[in-house]
C-alpha positions in Angstrom: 112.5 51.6 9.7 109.6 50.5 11.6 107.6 51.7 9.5 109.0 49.0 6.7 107.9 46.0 8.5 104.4 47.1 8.5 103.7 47.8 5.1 102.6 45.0 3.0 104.4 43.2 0.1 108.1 44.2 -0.1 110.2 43.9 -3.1 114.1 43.3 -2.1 116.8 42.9 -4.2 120.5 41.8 -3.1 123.2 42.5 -5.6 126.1 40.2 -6.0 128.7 42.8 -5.1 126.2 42.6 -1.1 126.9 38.5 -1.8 130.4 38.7 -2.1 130.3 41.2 0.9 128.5 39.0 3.1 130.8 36.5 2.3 134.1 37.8 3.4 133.2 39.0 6.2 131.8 35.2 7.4 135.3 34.4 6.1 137.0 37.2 8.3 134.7 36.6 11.2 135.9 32.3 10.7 139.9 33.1 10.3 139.8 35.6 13.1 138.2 33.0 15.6 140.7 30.6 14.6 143.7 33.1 15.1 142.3 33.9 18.4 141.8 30.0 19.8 145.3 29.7 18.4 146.8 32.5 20.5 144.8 31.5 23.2 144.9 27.5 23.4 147.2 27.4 26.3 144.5 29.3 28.1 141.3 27.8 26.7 143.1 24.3 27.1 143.2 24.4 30.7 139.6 25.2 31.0 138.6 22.0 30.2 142.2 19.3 30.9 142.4 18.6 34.6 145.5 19.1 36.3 147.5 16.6 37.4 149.6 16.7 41.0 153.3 16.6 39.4 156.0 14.5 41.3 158.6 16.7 43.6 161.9 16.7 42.0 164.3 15.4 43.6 167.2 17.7 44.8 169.8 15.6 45.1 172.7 15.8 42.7 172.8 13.2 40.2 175.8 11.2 39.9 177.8 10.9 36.8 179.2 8.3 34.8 182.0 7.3 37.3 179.9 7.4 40.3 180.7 10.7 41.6 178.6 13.8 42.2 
């Protein structure tokens, strides 16, 4: 293999059944990466959005309608 990059002109030749290879694997390798950010965007999402102190909740019952609890 080393060998090959040493020796002087090279003649290479790429069929189109190699061109469509190449091709769907860049189209695997593009659809995989965007199923894995969509499992992941919960995560990946709060890498980057800053949380945010949440108000307490207030544990006193609500009253209804009439006024009552």
């Amino acid at each position: 293999m080393i060998h090959s990059f040493f020796v002087g002109k090279q003649l290479l030749y790429l069929d189109p059944g190699s061109g469509s290879f190449i091709i769907q694997m860049l189209l695997a390798g593009i659809l995989g990466a965007g199923v894995a950010v969509r499992i992941y965007w919960k995560k990946i999402k709060k890498l980057f959005v800053k949380e945010t102190d949440q108000k307490p909740v207030d544990e006193t019952p609500a009253e209804d309608e009439n006024g009552q609890k």
